[in-house]
C-alpha positions in Angstrom: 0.0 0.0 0.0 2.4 2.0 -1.5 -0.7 5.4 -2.1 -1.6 7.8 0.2 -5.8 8.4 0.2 -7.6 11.1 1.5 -11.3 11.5 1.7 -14.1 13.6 3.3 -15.3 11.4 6.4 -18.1 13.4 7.7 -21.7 13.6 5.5 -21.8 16.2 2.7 -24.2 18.6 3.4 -23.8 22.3 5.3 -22.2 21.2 9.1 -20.8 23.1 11.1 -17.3 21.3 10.9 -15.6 19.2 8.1 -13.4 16.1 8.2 -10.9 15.5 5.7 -9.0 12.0 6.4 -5.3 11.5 4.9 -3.6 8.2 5.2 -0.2 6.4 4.1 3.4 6.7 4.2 3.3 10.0 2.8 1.1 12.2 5.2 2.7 14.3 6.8 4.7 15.4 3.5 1.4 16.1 2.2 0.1 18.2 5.3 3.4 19.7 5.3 2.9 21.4 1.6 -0.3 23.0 2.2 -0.5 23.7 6.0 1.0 27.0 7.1 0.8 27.8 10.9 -0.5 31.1 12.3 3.0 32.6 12.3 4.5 30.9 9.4 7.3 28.7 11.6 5.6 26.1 12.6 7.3 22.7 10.8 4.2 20.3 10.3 6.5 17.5 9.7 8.1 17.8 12.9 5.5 18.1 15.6 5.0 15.4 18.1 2.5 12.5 17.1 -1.4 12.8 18.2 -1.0 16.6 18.4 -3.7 19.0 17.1 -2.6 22.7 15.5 -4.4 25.5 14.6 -3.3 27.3 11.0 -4.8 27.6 7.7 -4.7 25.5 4.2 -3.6 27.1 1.2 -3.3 26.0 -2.8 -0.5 27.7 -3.5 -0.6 31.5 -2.4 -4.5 31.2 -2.5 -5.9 31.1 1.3 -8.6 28.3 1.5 -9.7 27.6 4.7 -9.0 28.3 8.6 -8.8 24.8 9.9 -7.3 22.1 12.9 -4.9 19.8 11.9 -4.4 16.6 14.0 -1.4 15.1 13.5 -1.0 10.6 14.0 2.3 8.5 13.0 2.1 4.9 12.6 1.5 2.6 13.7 -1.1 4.4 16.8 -3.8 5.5 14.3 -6.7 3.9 13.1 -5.7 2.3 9.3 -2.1 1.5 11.2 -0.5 4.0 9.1 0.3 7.6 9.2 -3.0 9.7 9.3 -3.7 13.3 9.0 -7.2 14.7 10.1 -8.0 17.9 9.0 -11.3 20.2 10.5 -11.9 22.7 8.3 -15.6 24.8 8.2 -18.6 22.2 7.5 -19.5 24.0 4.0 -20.0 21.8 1.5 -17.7 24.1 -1.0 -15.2 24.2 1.9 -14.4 20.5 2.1 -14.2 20.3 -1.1 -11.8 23.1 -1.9 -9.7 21.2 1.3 -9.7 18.0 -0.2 -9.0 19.1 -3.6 -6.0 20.7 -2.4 -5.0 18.0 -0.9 -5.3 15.6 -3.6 -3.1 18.6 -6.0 -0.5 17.6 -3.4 0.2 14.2 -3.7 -2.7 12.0 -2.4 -5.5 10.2 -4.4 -9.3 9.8 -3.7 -10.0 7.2 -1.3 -12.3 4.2 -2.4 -15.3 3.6 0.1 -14.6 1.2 3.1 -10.8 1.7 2.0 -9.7 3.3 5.3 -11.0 0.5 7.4 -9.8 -1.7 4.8 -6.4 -0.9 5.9 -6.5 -1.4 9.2 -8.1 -4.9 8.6 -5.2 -5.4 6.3 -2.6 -3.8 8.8 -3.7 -5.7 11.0 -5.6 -3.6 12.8 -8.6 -5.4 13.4 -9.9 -8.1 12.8 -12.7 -8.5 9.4 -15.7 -9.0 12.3 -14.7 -5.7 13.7 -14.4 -3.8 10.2 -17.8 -5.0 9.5 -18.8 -3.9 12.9 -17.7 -0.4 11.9 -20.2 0.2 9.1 -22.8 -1.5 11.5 -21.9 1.1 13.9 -22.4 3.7 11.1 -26.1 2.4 10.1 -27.6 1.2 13.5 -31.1 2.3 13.7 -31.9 1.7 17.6 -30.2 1.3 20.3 -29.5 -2.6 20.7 -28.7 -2.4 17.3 -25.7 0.4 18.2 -24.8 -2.0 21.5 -24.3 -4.8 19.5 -22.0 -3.5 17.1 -20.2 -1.8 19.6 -19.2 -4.9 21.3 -18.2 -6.6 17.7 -16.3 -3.7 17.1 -14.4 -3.9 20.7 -13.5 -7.6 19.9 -16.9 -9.8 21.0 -17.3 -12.3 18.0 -13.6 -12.4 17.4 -13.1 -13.7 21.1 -15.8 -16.1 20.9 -14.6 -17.6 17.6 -10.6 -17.7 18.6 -11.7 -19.4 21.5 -13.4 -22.4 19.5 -10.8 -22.1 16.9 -7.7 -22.6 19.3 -9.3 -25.8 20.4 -10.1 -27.1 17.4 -6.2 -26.3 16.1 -4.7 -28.1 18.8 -6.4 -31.3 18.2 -5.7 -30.7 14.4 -2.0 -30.6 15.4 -1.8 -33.5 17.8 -3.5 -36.0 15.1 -0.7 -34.9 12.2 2.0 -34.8 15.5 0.6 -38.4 16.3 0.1 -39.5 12.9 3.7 -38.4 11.8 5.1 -40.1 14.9 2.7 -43.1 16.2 6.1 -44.3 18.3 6.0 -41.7 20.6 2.5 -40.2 20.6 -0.1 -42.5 21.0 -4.1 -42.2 19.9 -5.4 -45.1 22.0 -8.6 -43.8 23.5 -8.5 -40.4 21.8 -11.1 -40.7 19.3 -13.8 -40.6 22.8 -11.7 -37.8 24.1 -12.0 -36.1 20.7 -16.1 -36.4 20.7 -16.0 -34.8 24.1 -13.8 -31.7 22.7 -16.4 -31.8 19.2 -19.7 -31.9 21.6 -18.3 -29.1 23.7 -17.5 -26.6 20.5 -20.3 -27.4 18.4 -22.2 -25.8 21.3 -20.9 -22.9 21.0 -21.4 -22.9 17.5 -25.0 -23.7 18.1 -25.6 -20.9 20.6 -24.0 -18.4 18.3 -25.9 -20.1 15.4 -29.3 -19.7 17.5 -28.6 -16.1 18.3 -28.3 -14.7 15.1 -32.4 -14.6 14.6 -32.3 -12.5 17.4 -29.1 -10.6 15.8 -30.9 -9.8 13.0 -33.9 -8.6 14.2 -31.6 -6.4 16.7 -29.3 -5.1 13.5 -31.9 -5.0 10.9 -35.5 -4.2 12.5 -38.9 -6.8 13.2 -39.5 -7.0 9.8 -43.7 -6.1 10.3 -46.6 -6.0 8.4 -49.9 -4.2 9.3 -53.1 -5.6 8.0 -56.4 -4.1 8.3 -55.3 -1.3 6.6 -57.0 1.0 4.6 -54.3 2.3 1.8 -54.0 1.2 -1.5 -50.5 2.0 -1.7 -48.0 -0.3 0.2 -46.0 2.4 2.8 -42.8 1.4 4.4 -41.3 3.1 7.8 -39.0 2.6 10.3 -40.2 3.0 13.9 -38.2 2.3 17.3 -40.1 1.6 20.3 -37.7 1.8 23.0 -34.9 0.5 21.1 -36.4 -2.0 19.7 -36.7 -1.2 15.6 -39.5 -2.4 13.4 -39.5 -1.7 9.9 -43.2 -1.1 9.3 -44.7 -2.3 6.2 -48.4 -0.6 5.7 -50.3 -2.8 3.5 -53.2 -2.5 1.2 -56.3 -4.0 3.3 -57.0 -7.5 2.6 -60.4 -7.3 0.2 -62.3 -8.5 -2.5 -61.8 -6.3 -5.0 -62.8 -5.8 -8.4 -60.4 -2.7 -9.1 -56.6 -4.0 -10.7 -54.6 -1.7 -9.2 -56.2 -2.3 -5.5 -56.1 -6.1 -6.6 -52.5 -6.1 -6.9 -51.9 -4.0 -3.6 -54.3 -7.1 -1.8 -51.9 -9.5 -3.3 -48.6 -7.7 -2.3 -50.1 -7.6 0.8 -50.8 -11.2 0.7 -47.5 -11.9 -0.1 -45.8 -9.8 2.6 -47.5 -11.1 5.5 -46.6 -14.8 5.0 -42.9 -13.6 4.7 -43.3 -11.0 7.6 -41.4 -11.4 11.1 -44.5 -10.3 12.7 -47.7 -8.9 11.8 -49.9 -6.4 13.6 -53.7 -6.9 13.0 -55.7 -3.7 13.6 -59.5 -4.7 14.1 -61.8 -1.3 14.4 -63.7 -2.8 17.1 -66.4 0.0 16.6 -67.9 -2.1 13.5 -68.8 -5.9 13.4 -66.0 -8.4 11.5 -67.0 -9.2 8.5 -65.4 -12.0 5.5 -62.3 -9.8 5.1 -61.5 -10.2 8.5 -62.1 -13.8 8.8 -60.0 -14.2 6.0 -57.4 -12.0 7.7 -57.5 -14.4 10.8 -56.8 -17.2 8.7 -53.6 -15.8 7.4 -52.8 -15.8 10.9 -52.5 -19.0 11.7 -48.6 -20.3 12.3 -47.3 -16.9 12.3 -46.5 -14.1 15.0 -49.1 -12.2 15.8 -50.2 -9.1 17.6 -54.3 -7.9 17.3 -54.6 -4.4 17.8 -57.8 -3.6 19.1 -58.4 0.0 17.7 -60.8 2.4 18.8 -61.5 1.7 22.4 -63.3 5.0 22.7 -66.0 4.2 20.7 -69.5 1.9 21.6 -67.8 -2.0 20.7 -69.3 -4.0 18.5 -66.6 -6.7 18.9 -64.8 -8.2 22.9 -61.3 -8.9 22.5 -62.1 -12.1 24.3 -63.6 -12.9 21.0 -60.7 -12.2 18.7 -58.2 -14.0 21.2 -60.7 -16.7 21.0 -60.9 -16.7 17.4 -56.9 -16.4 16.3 -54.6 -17.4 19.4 -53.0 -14.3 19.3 -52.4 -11.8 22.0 -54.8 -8.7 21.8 -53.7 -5.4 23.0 -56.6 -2.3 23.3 -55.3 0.6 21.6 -56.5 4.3 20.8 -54.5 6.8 18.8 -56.7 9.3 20.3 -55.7 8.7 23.7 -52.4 7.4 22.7 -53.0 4.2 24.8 -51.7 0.6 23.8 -48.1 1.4 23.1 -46.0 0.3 26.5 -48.0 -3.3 26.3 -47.6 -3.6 21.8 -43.2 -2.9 23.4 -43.8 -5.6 25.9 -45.5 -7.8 23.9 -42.9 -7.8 21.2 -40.1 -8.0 23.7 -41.7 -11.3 24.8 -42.5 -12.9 21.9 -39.2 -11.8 19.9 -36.7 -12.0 22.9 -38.1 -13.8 25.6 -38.6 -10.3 27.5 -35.6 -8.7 27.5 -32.3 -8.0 25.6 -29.4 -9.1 27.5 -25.5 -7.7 26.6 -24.1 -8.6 29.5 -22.3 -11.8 28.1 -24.3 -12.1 25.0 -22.3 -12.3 21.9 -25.1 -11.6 18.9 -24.3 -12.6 15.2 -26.0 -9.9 13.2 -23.9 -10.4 9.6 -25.1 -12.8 7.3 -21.9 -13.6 6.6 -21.0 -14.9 9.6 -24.1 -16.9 10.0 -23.0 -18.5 7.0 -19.6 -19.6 8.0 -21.2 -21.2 11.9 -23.4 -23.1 9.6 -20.5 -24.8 7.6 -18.7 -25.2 10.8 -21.5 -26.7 12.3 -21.7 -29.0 9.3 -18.2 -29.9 9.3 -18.0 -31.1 13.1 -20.9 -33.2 12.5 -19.0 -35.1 9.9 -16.1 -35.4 12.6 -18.6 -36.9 15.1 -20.1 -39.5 12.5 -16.3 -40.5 11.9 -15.9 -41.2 15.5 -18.8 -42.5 15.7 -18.3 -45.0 12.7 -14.4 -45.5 14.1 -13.2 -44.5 10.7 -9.4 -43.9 10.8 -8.3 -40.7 12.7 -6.7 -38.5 9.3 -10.2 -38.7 8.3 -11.2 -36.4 11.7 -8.0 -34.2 11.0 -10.0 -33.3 7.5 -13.2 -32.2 8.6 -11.9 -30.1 11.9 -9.7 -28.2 9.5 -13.1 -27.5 7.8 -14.3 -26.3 10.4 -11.6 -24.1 11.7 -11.2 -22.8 8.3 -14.7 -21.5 8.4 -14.5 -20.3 11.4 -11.3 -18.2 9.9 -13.4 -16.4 7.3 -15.7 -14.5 10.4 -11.9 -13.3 11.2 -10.5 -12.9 7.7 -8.2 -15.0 7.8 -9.2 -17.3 5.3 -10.9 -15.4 2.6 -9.9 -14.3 -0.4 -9.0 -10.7 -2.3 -12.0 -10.4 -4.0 -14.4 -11.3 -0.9 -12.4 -8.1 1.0 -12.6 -6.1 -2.0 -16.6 -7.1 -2.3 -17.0 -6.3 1.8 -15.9 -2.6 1.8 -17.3 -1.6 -1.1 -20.7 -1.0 0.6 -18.7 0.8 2.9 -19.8 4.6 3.1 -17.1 7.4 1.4 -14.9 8.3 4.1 -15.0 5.1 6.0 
């Protein structure tokens, strides 16, 4: 990584302060041409590292902007290299003037995701914690923002060393014993190798089982509304108390005889048998009809909440009824007295996460990715148990637990290829 990058790493749009991020081995010469201090002495290049100067940018004799400079030498800084930050006013025109100065002077535009890019490939961290980063960066609540927080400090790499340095040692000690039968014997180890398998593919397992949970935490309850009277199909984002649902308004389930309506009905159809939950608001003012008995129906296997609207109004309908009717919990609501929310939160904290969202020690797989690579591992130690199991010869468990730890190695990076890194940051943001 021979370039220096630079890039704007705060949003485009009128801020009060601008970032502009410079990185690799040739920094500081960089800063050095177009910073000039407030008395015109100050030597860029040989201030002390992680030190932050007041001056000004300038494109040759033309003034450009009043800015900080902070000043990082490898290997202390984020990408591993040395990094320049400069905060110059939040204008759009202003950071761009900045960076285009910059790039005059010997750096080139960053590609996205390429600053975290290099400190995964500097060894910085690990490829779980540059994912966490971006996940950081788009967390809509706040579980979602805990749990990448903890992958970025280190959570899922721990978890996954830990299975994978167990899983090594055993690799070793079967090639060690294979290699040299004389002195390292493997009487009785295939039944102390099952033990070792049982005991990780748990922890696969639990890992595996949190990442419904993870997903829902990272990505939002994906949740459909039926009952509805739009013909359009609306989606939103809402958090109730950190806990993100990504609202999906649907056309109301009718007979119709009107195409575009029909097709909205259908869509709506459609999305409530894929749906993570769906929220049935019955206007308990007016008697159910066949559109709501058809509605009820589509209830059946999935996650459900009844929403029993208008609880100011005369009833024409108990929610002892409609609990009766679909099995599903059934919480009175009114928008006009804004009632119903605190139970829908507990509700969906109960039926989505057993009642509460623990961090504590919880380790959540929220990347698909990931997910992925548990399942393969998962697969792999079974075939190491059914070799036990069938007392096939012991190079044949050696095979399979390298599977597995190999797997395991691509949550880390450490088995993956160029083009899988290249394909991961670029859906990094610019900047990042």
């Amino acid at each position: 990584m021979e370039t220096t990058i630079a890039a704007i790493s705060t949003a485009m749009s009128a801020s009060g302060i601008g970032i502009i991020r410079i990185s690799g081995e040739n920094a500081m010469d960089v800063i050095s041409r177009i910073y000039r201090s407030k008395g015109g002495k100050k030597k860029i290049k040989e201030v002390p590292t992680h030190t932050i100067h007041y001056g000004y940018i300038y494109d040759g004799e033309e003034l450009i902007d009043e800015v900080l400079v902070m000043i990082m030498h490898a290997p202390r800084t984020f990408t591993g290299e040395d990094t320049v930050e400069i905060d110059c006013h939040g204008g759009v025109y202003a950071m761009q003037r900045v960076l285009d100065t910059v790039l005059k002077n010997g750096a080139e535009i960053a590609e996205p995701g390429e600053f975290t890019k290099r400190a995964f490939l500097n060894g910085r961290m690990d490829l779980s914690q540059a994912e966490a980063v971006m996940d950081v960066i788009q967390a809509k609540n706040e579980y979602a923002l805990r749990s990448s927080m903890d992958q970025l400090r280190g959570s899922v790499q721990k978890a996954i060393r830990d299975i994978r340095e167990k899983l090594i040692y055993h690799i070793a000690y079967i090639e060690s014993a294979l290699d040299d039968p004389e002195h390292i014997s493997l009487d009785g180890y295939p039944q102390e190798l099952l033990e070792v398998v049982d005991n990780e593919q748990k922890e696969v397992k639990r890992l595996l089982k949190t990442s419904s949970d993870g997903k829902m935490i990272q990505e939002g309850i994906q949740t459909v509304i039926l009952g509805g009277t739009t013909r359009d199909i609306l989606e939103e984002y809402i958090t109730l108390h950190g806990i993100s649902l990504k609202i999906i308004d649907t056309a109301g389930i009718r007979e119709t005889k009107d195409i575009v309506e029909k097709i909205g009905v259908d869509r709506a159809r459609e999305m409530a048998q894929k749906a993570d939950l769906i929220l049935y608001v019955v206007d308990s003012s007016v008697p159910l009809d066949e559109n709501d008995e058809e509605i009820m129906e589509m209830l059946t296997g999935k996650k459900a909440i009844i929403l029993y609207n208008k609880t100011d109004l005369q009833p024409e309908i108990q929610p002892e009824i409609l609990k009766e009717k679909t099995g599903h919990p059934v919480i009175p609501i009114s928008a006009k007295e804004e009632k119903g929310i605190t139970e829908l939160e507990e509700q969906i904290k109960d039926m989505f996460f057993g009642g509460e969202i623990s961090f504590n020690d919880e380790v959540y797989i929220t990347n698909a990715r990931h997910k992925a690579a548990l399942e393969e591992a998962d697969r792999s130690l079974d075939l190491v148990r059914n070799s036990i199991e069938m007392g096939m010869p012991e190079d044949f468990f050696s095979i399979d637990l390298m599977n597995a730890y190999e797997n395991l190695g691509k949550i880390l990076g450490e088995s993956v290829g160029e083009d899988l890194v290249n394909e991961i940051f670029s859906k990094f943001c610019m900047g990042k």
